[in-house]
C-alpha positions in Angstrom: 16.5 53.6 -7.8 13.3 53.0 -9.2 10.2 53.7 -7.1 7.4 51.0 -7.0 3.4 52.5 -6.9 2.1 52.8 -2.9 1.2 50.9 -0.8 4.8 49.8 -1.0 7.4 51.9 0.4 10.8 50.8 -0.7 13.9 50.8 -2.5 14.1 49.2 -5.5 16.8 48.4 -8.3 16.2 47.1 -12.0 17.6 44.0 -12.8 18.8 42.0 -15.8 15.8 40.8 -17.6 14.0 44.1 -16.5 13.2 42.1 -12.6 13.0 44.7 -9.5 15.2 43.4 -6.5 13.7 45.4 -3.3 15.6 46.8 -0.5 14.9 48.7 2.6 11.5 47.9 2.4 8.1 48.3 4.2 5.6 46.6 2.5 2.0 47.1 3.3 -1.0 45.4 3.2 -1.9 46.1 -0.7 1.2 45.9 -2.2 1.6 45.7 -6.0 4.4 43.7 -6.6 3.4 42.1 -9.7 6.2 40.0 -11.5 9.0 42.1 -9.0 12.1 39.8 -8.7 12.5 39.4 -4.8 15.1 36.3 -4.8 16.5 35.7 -1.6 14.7 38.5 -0.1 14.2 38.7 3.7 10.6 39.3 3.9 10.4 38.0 7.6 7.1 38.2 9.6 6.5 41.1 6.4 2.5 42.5 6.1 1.5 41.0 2.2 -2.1 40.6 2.6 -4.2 41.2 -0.4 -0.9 42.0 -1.9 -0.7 41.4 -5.6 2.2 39.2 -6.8 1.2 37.2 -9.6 4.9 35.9 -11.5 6.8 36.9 -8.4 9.9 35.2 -8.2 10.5 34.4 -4.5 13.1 31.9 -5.3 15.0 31.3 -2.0 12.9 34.0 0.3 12.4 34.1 3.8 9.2 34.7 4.6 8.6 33.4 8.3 5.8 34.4 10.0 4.8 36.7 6.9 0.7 36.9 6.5 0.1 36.4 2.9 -3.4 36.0 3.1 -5.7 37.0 0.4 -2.6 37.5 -2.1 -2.9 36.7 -5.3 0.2 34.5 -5.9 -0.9 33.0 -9.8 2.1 31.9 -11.5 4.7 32.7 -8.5 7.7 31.2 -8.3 8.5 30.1 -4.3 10.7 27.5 -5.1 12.8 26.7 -1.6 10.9 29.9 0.1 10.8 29.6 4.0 7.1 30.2 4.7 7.0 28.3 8.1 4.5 30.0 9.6 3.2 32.4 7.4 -0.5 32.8 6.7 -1.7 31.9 3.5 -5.6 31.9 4.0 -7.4 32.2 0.6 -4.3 33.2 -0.9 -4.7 32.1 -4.6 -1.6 29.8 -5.5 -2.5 29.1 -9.4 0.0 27.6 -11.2 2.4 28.2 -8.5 6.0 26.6 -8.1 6.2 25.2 -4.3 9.2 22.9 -4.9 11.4 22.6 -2.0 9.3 25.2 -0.1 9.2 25.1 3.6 5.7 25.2 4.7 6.0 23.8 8.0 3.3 25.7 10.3 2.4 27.3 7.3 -1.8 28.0 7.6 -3.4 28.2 4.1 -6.8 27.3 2.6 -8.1 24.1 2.5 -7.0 21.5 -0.2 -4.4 23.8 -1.9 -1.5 22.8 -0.1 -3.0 19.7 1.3 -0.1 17.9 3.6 2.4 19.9 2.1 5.7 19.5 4.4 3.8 19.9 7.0 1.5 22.8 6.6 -1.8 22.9 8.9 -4.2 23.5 5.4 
């Protein structure tokens, strides 16, 4: 198991390509989880504000409910991610892959995600 810097709490395991999948997790606000591989994590209703995730690779996620807000997402990967409902206020997207994402519900800042499958932004 390798441990990942506080605020994060969890379990984590290396994977090919040197990615962290993480398990039994509590993630707090704060969290570093810059470039972590998180594909198909369940991350529902999950505390990620002013977390730091830039490359992330939420491929798959389910993030419902989660509040993202002030994250820093540049360069994150949320291809088909469930994010209805989460809050993504001034969460920075940069560069961002969204395709297939479920944003339904989703609240996020203004003009980033405009009309986005059918996030309120």
């Amino acid at each position: 198991m390798l441990s990942i810097s506080a605020p994060l709490v969890a379990r984590a395991s290396v994977k090919n390509g040197g990615g962290v999948t993480v398990k039994n997790y509590c993630v707090r606000p704060g969290a570093h989880l810059t470039y972590a591989n998180l594909t198909s994590a369940n991350l529902i209703g999950a505390n990620l504000y002013n977390a730091k995730m830039v490359g992330v690779n939420l491929f798959n996620a389910k993030l419902p409910g989660a509040t993202m807000s002030n994250s820093y997402l540049t360069g994150a990967t949320l291809t088909f991610a469930n994010l209805t409902s989460a809050a993504l206020q001034l969460a920075t997207l940069t560069r961002a892959t969204l395709a297939g994402a479920n944003l339904t519900g989703a609240t996020c800042p203004n003009g980033i995600l405009h009309a986005n499958l059918g996030a309120s932004c």
